[in-house]
C-alpha positions as CSV (number, residue, x, y, z in Angstrom):
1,X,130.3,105.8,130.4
2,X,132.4,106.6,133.4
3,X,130.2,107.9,136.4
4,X,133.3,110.3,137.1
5,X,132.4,112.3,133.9
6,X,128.9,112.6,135.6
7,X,130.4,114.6,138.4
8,X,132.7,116.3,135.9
9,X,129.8,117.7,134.2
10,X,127.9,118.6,137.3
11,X,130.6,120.9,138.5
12,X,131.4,122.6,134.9
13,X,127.4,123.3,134.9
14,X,127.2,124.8,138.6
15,X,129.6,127.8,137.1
16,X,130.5,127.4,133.3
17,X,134.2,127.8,134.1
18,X,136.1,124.7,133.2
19,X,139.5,126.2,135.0
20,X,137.6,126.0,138.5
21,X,135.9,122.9,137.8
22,X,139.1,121.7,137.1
23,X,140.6,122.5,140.1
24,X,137.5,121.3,142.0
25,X,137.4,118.0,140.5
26,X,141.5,117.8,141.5
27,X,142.6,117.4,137.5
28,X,144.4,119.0,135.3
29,X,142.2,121.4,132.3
30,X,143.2,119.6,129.5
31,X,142.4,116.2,130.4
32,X,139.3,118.4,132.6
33,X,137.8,118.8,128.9
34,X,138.8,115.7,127.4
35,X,136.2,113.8,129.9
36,X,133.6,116.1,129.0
37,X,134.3,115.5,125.5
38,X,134.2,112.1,126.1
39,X,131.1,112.4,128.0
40,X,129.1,114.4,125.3
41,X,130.3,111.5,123.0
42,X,128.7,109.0,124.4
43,X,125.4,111.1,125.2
44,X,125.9,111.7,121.3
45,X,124.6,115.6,122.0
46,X,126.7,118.6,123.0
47,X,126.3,119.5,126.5
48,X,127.8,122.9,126.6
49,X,128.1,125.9,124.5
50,X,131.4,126.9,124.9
51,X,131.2,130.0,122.4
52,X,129.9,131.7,125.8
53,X,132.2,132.7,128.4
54,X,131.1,131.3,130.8
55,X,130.3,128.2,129.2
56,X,126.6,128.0,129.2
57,X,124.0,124.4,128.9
58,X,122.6,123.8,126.0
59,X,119.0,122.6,125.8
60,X,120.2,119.2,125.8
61,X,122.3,120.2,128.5
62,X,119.8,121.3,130.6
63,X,117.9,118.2,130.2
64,X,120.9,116.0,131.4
65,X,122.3,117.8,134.3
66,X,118.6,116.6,135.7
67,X,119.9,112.8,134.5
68,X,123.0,113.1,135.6
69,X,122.1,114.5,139.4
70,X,119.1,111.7,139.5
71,X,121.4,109.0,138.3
72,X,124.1,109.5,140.6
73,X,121.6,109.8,143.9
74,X,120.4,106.5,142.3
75,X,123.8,104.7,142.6
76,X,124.7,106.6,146.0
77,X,121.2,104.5,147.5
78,X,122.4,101.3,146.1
79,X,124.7,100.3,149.8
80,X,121.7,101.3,151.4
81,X,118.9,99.9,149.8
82,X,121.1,96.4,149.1
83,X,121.8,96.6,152.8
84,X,117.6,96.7,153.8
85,X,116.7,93.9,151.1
86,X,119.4,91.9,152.8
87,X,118.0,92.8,156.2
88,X,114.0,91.9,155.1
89,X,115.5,88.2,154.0
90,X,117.2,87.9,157.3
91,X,116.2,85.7,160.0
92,X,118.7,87.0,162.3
93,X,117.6,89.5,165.3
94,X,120.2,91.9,165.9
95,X,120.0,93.2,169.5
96,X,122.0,95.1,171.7
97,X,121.4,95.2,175.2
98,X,122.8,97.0,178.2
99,X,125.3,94.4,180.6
100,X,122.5,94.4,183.7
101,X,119.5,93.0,181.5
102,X,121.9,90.6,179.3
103,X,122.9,88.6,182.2
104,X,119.4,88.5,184.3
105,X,116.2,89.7,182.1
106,X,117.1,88.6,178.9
107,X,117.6,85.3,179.1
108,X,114.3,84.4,180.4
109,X,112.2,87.1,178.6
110,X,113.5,85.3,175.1
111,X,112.8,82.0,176.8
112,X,108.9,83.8,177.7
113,X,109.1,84.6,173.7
114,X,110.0,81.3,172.3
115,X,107.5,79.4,174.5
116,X,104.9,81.1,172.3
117,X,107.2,81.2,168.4
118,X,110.5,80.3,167.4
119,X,112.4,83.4,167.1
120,X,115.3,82.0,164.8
121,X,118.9,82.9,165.5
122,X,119.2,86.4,167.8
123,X,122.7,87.9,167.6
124,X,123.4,89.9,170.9
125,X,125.7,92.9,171.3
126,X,126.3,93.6,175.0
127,X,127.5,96.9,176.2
128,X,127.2,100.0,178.5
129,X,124.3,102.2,177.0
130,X,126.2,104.8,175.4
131,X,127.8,102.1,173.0
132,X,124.7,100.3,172.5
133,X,123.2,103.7,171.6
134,X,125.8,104.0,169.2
135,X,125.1,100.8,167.3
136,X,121.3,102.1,167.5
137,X,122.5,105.1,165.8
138,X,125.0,103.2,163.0
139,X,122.5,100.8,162.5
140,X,124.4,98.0,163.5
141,X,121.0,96.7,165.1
142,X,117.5,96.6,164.8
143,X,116.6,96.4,169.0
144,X,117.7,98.4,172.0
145,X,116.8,96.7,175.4
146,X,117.8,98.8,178.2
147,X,116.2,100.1,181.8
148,X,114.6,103.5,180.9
149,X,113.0,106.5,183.4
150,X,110.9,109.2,182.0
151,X,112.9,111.8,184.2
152,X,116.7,110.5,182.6
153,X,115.7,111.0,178.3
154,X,117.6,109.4,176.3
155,X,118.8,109.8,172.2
156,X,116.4,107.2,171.3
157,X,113.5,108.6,173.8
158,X,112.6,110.8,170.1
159,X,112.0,110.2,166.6
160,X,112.7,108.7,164.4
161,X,113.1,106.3,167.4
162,X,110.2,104.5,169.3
163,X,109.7,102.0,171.7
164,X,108.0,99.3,174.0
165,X,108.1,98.5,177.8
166,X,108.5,95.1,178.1
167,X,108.9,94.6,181.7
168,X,110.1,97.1,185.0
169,X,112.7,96.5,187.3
170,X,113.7,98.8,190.8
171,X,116.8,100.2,191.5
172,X,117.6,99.2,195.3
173,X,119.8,100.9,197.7
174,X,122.0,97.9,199.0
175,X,124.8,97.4,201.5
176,X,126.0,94.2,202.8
177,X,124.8,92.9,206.0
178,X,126.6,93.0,208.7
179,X,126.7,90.7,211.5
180,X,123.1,90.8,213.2
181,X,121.5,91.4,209.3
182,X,121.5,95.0,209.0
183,X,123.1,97.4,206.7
184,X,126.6,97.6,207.1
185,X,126.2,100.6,205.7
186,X,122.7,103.0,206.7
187,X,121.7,105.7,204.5
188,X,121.5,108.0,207.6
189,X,122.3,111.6,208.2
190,X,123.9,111.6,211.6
191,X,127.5,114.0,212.9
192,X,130.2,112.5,211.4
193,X,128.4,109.8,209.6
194,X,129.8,109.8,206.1
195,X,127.9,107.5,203.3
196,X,130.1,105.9,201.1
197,X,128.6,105.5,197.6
198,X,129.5,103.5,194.8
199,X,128.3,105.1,191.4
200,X,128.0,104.2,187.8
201,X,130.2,106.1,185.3
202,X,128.5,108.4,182.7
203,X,128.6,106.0,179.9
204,X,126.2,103.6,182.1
205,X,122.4,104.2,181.5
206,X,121.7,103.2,185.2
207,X,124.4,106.0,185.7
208,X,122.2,108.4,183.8
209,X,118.9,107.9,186.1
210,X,120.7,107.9,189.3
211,X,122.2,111.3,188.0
212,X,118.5,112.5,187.5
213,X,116.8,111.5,190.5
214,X,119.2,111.0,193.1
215,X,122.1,113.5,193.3
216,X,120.2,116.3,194.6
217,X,118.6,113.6,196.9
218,X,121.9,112.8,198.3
219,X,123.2,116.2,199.0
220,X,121.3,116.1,202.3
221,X,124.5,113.6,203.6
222,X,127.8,113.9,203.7
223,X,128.7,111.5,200.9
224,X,131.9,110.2,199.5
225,X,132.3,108.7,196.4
226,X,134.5,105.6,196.8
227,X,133.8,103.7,193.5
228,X,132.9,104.4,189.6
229,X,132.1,101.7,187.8
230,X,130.4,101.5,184.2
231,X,128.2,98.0,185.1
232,X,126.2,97.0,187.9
233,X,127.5,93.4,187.9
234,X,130.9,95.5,189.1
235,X,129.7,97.3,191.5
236,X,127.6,94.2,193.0
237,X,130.6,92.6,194.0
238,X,132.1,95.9,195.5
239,X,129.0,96.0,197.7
240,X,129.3,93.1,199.1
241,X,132.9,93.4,200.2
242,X,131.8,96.1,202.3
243,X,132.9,99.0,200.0
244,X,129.3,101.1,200.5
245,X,126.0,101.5,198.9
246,X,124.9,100.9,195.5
247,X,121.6,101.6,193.7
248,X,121.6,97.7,192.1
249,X,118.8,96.6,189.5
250,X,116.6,94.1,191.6
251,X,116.8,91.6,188.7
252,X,120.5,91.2,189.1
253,X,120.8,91.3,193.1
254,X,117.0,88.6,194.1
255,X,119.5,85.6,195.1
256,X,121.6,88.1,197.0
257,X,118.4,89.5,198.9
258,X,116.8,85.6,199.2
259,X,120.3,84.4,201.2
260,X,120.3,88.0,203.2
261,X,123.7,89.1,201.9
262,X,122.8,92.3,200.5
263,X,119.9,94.3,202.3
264,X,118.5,97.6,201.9
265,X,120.6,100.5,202.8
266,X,117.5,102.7,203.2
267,X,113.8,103.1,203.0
268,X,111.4,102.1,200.2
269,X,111.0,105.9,199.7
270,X,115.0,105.4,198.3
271,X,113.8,102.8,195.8
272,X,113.4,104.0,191.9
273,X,111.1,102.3,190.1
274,X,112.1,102.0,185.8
275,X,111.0,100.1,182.9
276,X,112.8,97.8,180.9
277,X,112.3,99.1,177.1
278,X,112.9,97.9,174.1
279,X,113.7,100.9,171.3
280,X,113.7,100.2,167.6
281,X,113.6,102.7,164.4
282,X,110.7,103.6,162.7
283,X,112.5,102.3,159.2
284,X,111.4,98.6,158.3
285,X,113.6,96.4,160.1
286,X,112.7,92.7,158.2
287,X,110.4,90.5,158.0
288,X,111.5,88.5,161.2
289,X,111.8,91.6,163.4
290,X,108.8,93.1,161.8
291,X,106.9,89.8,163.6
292,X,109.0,90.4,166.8
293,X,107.3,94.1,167.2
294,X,104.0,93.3,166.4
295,X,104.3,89.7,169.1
296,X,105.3,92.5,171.5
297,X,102.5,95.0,170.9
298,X,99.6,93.0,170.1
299,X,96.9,92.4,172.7
């Protein structure tokens, strides 16, 4: 039995009309009704009553166009359901996680995990966000770590999405110091004064919360945009050659602030608190990442 002459049959029973079937299923009539022939052959039954124009199911028909609908979703789930079994006998943690927390948070948060159980091998996937929302999406991974802000939602921030804070971080307005330790470049509104600002692109997640909570903020100054980057760890290095101000995750810049080359460019009031999340599906993810989430949300 060919599963082709399952969809054969399907479309001959949506209408009766073997001509259009024909033509749906991109085949010639003749050898159109040889496959149903050979399909009601090995059933052992006839399947249509072709006396009828159009071609109506028999009662045997009727029965098997159920069959043959259940038995091709059956084979369609097969990828899928081969791909989770693999997946609950995996070890492996798949994770994506945005550039700014691979290089700093990460590192010693897995360190914080392992002191407590061996996590087994972690695969990592490092990108902007929006790519590492994508692999979310495809599921290419089973974790999302990323900074996160109630006021900047995201396409995981809903079902069938959830997730866990797992430590906070504050984006800091930073310019390099200048000679006597201050900021090179103030966040002040004076005549003339024009604040140079160095901004994430709209594929950066940082990018997104700045876009939220600041530009509105920042209309109040004449501003100039002198730099777009998509990762903090670019723009870091931009602010320190004097290029302007950057909102920079305090996780990546604390040696930078400890040695008084970067300092703040304005007030606390300037400062934006956000978590760092991690975001899973609500699908079972394994065994291994299974113990990950509860480890993460117990006690």
């Amino acid at each position: 039995m060919n599963l082709l002459w399952l969809e054969d049959f399907l479309a001959v029973a949506a209408t009766g009309n073997f001509s259009r079937a024909a033509e749906d299923r991109h085949c010639s009539q003749p050898a159109f009704s040889r496959r149903i022939r050979a399909l009601e052959s090995w059933v052992g039954v006839e399947l249509l009553d072709r006396s009828s124009q159009p071609a109506e199911l028999t009662e045997a028909g009727e029965w098997f166009r159920t069959v043959a609908t259940d038995i091709l979703a059956r084979v369609a789930r097969v990828p899928e359901e081969a791909q989770r079994l693999a997946e609950a006998n995996s070890a492996t943690l798949r994770l994506a996680a945005t550039h700014a927390l691979s290089f700093t948070f990460l590192p010693r948060w897995l360190r914080s995990l392992e002191s407590n159980t061996p996590l087994g091998p972690v695969q990592l996937m490092s990108d902007v966000l929006q790519r590492c929302e994508a692999l979310m999406l495809n599921g290419k991974v089973q974790f999302l770590l990323s900074h996160a802000h109630a006021a900047a939602h995201g396409v995981l921030d809903s079902a069938p999405f959830t997730s866990t804070q797992i430590g906070t971080d504050v984006l800091l307005p930073l310019s390099v110091a200048d000679g006597q330790g201050n900021a090179m470049h103030p966040l002040r509104d004076e005549a003339g004064h024009v604040v140079p600002i160095l901004r994430y692109s709209d594929e950066s997640g940082l990018g997104r919360i700045m876009h939220a909570l600041l530009d509105r903020r920042l209309d109040q100054f004449t501003n100039r945009t002198v730099f777009t980057a998509h990762l903090a760890s670019v723009l870091r290095p931009m602010v320190l050659d004097g290029r302007g101000i950057a909102w920079l995750p305090k996780t990546l810049v604390e040696d930078d602030l400890r040695s008084g080359a970067l300092v703040p460019a304005a007030g606390p009031e300037w400062s934006i608190p956000v978590a760092i999340k991690l975001y899973r599906d609500d699908k079972f993810l394994g065994s291994s990442a299974e113990r990950l989430w509860q480890m993460l949300n117990t006690g």
